[in-house]
C-alpha positions in Angstrom: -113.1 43.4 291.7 -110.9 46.3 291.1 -109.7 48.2 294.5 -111.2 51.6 292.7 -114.4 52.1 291.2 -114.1 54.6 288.3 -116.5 56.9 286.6 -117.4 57.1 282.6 -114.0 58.3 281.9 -111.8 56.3 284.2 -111.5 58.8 286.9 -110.7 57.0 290.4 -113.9 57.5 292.6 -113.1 55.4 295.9 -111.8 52.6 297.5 -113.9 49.3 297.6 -112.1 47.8 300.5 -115.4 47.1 302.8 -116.8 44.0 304.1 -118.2 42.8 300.7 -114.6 42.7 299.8 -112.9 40.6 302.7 -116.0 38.3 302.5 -115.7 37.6 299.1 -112.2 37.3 299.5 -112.3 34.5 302.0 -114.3 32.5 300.2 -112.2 32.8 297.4 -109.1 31.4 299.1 -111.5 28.9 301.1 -112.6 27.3 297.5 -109.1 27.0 295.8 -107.7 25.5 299.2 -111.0 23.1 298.9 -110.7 22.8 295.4 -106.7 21.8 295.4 -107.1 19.8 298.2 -110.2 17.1 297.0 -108.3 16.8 293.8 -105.2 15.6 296.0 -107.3 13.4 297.9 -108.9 11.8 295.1 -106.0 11.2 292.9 -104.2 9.6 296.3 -107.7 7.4 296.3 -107.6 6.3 293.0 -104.0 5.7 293.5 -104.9 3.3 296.1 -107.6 1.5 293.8 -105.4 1.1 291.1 -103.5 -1.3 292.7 -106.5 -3.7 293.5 -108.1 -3.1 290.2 -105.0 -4.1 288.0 -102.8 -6.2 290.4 -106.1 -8.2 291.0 -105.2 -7.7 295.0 -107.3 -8.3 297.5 -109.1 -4.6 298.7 -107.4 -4.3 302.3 -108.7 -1.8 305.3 -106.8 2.0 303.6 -108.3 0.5 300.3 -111.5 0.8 301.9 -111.2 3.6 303.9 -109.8 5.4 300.6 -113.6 4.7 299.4 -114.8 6.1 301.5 -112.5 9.4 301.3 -114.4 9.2 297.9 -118.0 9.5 298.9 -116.8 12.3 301.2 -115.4 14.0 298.2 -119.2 14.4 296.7 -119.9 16.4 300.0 -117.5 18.7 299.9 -118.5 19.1 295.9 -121.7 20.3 296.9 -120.5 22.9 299.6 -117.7 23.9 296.4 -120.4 24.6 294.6 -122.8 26.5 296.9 -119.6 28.3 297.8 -119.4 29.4 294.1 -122.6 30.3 293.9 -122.0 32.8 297.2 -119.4 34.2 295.8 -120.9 35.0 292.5 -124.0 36.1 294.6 -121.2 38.7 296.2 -119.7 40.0 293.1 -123.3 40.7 291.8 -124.2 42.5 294.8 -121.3 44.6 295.5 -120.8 45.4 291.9 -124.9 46.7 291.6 -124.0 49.0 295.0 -121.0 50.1 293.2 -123.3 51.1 289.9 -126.0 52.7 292.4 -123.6 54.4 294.0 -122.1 55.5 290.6 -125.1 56.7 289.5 -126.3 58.7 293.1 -122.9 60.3 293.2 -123.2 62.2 289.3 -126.6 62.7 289.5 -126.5 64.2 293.5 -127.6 68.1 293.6 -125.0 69.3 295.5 -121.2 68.7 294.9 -119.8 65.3 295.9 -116.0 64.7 295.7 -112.7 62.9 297.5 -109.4 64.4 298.3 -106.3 62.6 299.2 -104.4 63.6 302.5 -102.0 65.9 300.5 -105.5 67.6 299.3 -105.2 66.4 295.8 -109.1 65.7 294.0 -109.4 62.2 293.5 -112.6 61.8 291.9 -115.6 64.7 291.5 -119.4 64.4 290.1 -120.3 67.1 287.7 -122.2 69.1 290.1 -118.9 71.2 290.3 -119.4 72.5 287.2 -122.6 74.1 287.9 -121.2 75.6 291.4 -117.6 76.4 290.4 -117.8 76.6 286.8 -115.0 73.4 286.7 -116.0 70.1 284.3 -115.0 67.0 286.8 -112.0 65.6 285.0 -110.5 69.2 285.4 -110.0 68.8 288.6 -108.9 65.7 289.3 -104.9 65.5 290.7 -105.4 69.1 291.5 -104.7 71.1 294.8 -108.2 72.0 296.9 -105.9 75.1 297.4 -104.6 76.1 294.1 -107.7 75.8 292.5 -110.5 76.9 294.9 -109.7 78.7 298.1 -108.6 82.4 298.6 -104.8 82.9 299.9 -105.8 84.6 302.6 -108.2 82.0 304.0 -105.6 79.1 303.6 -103.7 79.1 306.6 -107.2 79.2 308.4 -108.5 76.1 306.4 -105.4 74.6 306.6 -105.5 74.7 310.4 -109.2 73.5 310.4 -108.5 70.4 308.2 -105.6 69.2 310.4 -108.0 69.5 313.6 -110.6 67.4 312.1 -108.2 64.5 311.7 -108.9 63.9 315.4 -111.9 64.1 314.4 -112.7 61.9 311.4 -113.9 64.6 309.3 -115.7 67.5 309.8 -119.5 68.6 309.5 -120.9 72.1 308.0 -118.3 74.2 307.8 -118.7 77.2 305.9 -116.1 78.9 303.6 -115.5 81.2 300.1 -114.1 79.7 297.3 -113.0 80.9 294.3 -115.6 80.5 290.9 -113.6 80.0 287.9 -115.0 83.5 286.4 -113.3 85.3 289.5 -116.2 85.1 291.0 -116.6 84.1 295.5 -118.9 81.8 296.2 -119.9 81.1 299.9 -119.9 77.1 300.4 -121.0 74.7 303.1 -119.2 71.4 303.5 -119.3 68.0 305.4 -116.5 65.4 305.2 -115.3 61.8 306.5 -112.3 60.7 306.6 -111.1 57.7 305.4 -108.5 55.1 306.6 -107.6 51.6 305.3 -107.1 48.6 307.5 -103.8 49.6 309.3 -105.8 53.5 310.3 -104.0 55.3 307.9 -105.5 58.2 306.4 -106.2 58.0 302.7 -108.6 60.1 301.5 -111.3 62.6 302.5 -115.0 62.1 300.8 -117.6 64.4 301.5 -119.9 66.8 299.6 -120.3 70.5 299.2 -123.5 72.6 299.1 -123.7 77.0 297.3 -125.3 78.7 299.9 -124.5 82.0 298.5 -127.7 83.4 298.0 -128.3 82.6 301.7 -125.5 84.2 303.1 -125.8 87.2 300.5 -128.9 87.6 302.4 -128.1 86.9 305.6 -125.5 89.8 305.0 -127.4 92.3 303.2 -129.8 91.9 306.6 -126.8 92.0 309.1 -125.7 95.5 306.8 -129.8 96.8 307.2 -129.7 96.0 310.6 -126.5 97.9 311.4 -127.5 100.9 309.0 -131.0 101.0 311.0 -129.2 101.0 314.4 -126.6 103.6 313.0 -130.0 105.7 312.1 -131.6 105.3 315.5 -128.6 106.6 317.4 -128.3 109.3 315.0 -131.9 110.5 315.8 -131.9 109.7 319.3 -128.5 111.9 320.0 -130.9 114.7 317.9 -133.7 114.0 320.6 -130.7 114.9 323.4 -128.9 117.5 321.5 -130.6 120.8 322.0 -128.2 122.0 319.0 -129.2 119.2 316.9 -132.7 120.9 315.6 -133.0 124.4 314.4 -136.6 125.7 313.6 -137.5 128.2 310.6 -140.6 130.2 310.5 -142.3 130.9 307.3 -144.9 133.7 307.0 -148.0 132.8 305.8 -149.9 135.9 304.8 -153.2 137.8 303.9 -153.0 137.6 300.4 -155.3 140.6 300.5 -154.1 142.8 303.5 -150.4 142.1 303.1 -150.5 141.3 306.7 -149.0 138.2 308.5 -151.9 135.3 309.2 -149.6 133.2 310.8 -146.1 131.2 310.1 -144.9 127.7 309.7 -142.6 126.0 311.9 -139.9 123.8 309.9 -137.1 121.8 311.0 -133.5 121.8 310.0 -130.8 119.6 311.2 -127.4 119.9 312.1 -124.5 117.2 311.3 -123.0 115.6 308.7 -123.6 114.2 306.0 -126.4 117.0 305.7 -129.5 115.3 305.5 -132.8 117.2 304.4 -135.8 117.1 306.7 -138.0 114.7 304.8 -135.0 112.0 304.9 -134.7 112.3 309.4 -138.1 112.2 309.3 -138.5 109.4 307.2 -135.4 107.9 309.1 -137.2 108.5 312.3 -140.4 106.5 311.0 -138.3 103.7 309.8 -136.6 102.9 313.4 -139.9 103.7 315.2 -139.1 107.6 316.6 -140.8 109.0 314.2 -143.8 110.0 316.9 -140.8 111.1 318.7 -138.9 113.1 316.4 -142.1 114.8 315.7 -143.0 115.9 318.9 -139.5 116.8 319.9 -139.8 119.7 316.7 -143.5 120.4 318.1 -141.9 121.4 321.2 -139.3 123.5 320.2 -141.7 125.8 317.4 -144.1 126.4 320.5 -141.8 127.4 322.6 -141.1 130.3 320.4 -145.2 131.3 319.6 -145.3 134.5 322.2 -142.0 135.7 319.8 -144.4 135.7 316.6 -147.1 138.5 315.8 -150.0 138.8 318.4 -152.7 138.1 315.9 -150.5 135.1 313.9 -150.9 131.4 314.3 -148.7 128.6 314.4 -148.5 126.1 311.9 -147.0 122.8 313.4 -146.7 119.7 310.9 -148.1 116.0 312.5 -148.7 112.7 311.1 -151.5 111.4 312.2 -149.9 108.3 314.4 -149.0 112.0 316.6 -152.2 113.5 316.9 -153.4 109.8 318.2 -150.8 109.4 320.7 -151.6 110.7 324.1 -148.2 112.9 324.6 -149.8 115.1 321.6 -152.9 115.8 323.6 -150.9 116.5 326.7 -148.6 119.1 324.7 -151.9 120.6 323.3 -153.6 120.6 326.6 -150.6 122.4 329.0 -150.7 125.3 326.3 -153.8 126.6 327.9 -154.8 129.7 326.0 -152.1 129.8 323.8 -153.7 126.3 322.0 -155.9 128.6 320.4 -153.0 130.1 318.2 -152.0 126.6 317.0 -153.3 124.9 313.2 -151.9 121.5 313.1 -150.9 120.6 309.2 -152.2 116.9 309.1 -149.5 115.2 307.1 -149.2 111.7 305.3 -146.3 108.9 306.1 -148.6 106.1 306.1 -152.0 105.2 305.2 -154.4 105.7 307.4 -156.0 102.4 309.0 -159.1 103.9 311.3 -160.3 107.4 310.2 -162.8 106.8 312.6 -160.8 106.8 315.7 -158.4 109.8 314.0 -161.9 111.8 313.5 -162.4 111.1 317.3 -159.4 112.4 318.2 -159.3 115.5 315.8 -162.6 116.3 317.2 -161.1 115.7 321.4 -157.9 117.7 320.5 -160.9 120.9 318.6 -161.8 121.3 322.6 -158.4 122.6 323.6 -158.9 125.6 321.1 -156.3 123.8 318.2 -157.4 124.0 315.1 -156.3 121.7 312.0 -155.3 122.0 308.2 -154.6 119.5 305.8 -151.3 119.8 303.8 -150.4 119.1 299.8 -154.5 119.2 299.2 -154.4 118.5 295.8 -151.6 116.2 295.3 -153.6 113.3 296.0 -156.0 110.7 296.6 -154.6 110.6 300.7 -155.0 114.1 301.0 -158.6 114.5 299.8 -159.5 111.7 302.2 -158.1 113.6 305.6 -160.1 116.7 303.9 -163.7 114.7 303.8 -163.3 112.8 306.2 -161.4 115.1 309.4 -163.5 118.5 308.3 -160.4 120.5 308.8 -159.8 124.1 309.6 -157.8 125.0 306.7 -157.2 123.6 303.0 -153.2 123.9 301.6 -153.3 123.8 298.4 -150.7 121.9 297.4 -147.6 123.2 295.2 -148.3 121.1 292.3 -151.4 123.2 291.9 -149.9 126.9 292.4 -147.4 126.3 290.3 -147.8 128.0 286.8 -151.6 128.8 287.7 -151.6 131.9 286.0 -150.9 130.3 282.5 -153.1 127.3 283.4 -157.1 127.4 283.1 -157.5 124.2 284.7 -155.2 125.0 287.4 -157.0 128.3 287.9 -160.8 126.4 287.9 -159.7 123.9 290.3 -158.6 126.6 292.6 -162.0 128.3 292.2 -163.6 125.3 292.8 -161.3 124.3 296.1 -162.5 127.6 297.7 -166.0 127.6 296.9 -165.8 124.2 298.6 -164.0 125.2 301.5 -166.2 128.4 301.9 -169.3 126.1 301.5 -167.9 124.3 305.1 -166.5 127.2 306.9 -162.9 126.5 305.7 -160.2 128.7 304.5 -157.9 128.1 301.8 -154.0 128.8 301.8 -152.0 128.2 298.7 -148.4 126.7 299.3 -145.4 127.3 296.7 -145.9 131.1 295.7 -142.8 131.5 293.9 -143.6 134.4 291.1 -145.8 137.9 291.3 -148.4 135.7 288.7 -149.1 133.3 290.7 -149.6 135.6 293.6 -152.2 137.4 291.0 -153.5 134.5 290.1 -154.1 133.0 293.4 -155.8 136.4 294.7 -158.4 136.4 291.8 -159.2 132.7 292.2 -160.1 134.0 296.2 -157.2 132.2 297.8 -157.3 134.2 301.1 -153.8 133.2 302.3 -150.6 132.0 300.8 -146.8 131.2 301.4 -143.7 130.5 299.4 -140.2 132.3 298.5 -141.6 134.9 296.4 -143.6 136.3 299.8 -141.0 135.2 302.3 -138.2 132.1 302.8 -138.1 130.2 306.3 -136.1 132.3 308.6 -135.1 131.5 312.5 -136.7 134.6 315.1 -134.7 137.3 315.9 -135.6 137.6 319.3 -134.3 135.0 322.2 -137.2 132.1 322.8 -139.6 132.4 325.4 -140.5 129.3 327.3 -143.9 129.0 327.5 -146.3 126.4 329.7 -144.7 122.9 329.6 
């Protein structure tokens, strides 16, 4: 058998030199010496004969004995022959491993090849095409680090492949190569090496799997991961920097007195990149401080309320994962008197999973004189469920509503209807978003009591120093 198996187009795949091989071998030079050496014999016996036969002598004792060299022969034809059929036995069998392997190695999924010790392909199955874009007998004589690897990963590969020849090989190591579109692709590969019968290196076999979609993954959750702690340090050095936050007030007013019902407390953050207060919010509810973040603003509107109008309220914003925690209640309760002057604007950053328990604790919070609104009634199905289902205070109509009311009728009827409704349960209505003297009309004329927006007034910090109130 040939010392090379090759594939359909005569590309070198491996050397055969195994045990088959030496076996077969052996018996091979054991049935020509056994082969040569009965002919001899039995030519030198019927030498011997010949002399008796045609000389008419007398058979004498080596006459004999040559006879019975004869019979002997007949044995060792029979072993000659079962020798044969071993050997034949041997070809069949190696050469059937030799077609199975064949046929494992071009049809395996993942990339099987062999590389000589200068790092020159040998032989490749035509898996490489599908990872690398390369059709086998491309390949084949060229270098693993002129075709594939990136420069500046060779001297690292390099090193790794002379360290695994105390080794034998190597086992899942990961690299990039280089697709023949330009493209990296992230590889995982395992290796023996391979030595004939003196130890010397000849070859490296060994296959190669794509795992770039798992480390594309694996990255794009490393880079999430970072970019969420990045976020929660960013918010948490907020939380301890008392320059961080800046509240606004904007004045809600009696849309029919002109006087000031009360003002809303909003956020604004320094640092940069600017971020707008929806995004740190949202960041802060994304790295669980959210709750945090939220209380942290609570804290620093009602430490200004004794600096707004006697008679106005203050309007803080909370999610309803704040009203249920217990550091909310606390806040509410060390207020005292002042609780009274608070509406908390129930907002939306999740669904809601138990109205039941929210109810409960809208309902314990009602006792320390708080009252409660629901923002951006209107804009949607969330909304109108805190409004039926909590019983609030006050309805905000949201912006999506006010805008352009005075040219809309349906705008103008829903607005009716929204404070009938809320009249019908002891609500008030405020409309959010007044940004033109029409909508102002129209609001006043649908019975809107109170409203807010640019066209009345634009968030502004207090003039005055805060006042601390009770913690």
């Amino acid at each position: 058998m040939a010392d090379w198996l090759t594939d359909s187009h005569g590309v070198p795949m491996f050397s055969l030199r195994s045990a088959t091989d030496v076996t077969r071998r052996a018996l091979s030079s054991a049935i020509v010496v056994l082969s040569v050496s009965s002919l001899v014999s039995l030519a030198y016996y019927l030498w011997d004969w010949a002399d008796v036969i045609l000389g008419d002598d007398t058979p004498e004792f080596d006459e004999w004995l040559a006879l019975a060299g004869v019979l002997w022969l007949i044995v060792v034809a029979v072993t000659l022959r079962r020798l044969i059929k071993v050997h034949r036995d041997l070809a069949e069998a190696a050469q059937t491993a030799t077609e199975a392997y064949h046929d494992a190695a071009s049809s395996a999924q993942g990339w099987v090849w062999r590389v000589d010790p200068n790092h020159l392909y040998l032989y490749s199955n035509p898996a490489v095409e599908e990872m690398l874009g390369y059709r086998p007998g491309e390949i084949i004589g060229q270098g693993v680090f002129d075709l594939f690897f990136l420069p500046e990963d060779h001297a690292m590969i390099r090193a790794d492949v002379d360290n695994s020849r105390m080794n034998n090989g190597w086992q899942n190591r990961q690299a990039r190569m280089r697709h023949r579109d330009g493209s990296i692709r992230y590889v995982r590969s395992s290796a023996t090496a391979v030595h004939d019968r003196n130890g010397k290196l000849v070859a490296y076999q060994g296959s190669t799997a794509d795992i770039t979609a798992e480390v594309t993954a694996r990255m794009a959750a490393e880079a999430e991961a970072a970019d969420q702690a990045e976020t929660r340090d960013r918010i948490l050095r907020a939380l301890r920097d008392p320059d961080a936050l800046q509240i606004l007030f904007q004045p809600i007013y009696d849309l029919h007195t002109g006087q000031i019902a009360g003002c809303e407390a909003l956020s604004r953050f320094a640092g940069t990149p600017y971020r707008t207060p929806d995004v740190w919010f949202a960041e802060a509810w994304q790295t669980g401080l959210g709750i945090d973040l939220e209380l942290h603003a609570i804290d620093a509107a009602v430490r200004q309320i004794t600096l707004l109008p006697p008679a106005a309220y203050l309007s803080v914003n909370a999610a309803p994962q704040t009203i249920l925690d217990h550091r909310f209640a606390a806040k509410l309760a060390a207020l005292g008197p002042a609780a009274a002057r608070i509406v908390v604007e129930v907002t939306e950053h999740a669904a809601v999973a138990d109205y039941d328990t929210l109810a409960l604790a809208v309902q314990n919070l009602r006792a320390t004189g708080v009252r409660f609104a629901v923002d951006d009634t209107g804009a949607g199905y969330a909304s109108m469920q805190h409004v039926l289902r909590l019983r609030p205070d006050v309805i905000k109509l949201d912006r999506g509503i006010v805008a352009g009311i005075d040219q809309d009728v349906a705008r103008q009827a829903l607005a009716m209807a929204m404070v009938t409704f809320a009249a019908s349960l002891g609500m008030s209505v405020v409309g959010e978003g007044i940004e033109t003297a029409e909508e102002l009309a129209a609001l006043q004329e649908a019975g809107v009591r109170n409203g807010q927006g640019y066209y009345l007034g634009r968030p502004v910090p207090l003039q005055s120093p805060p006042i601390p109130v009770a913690a």
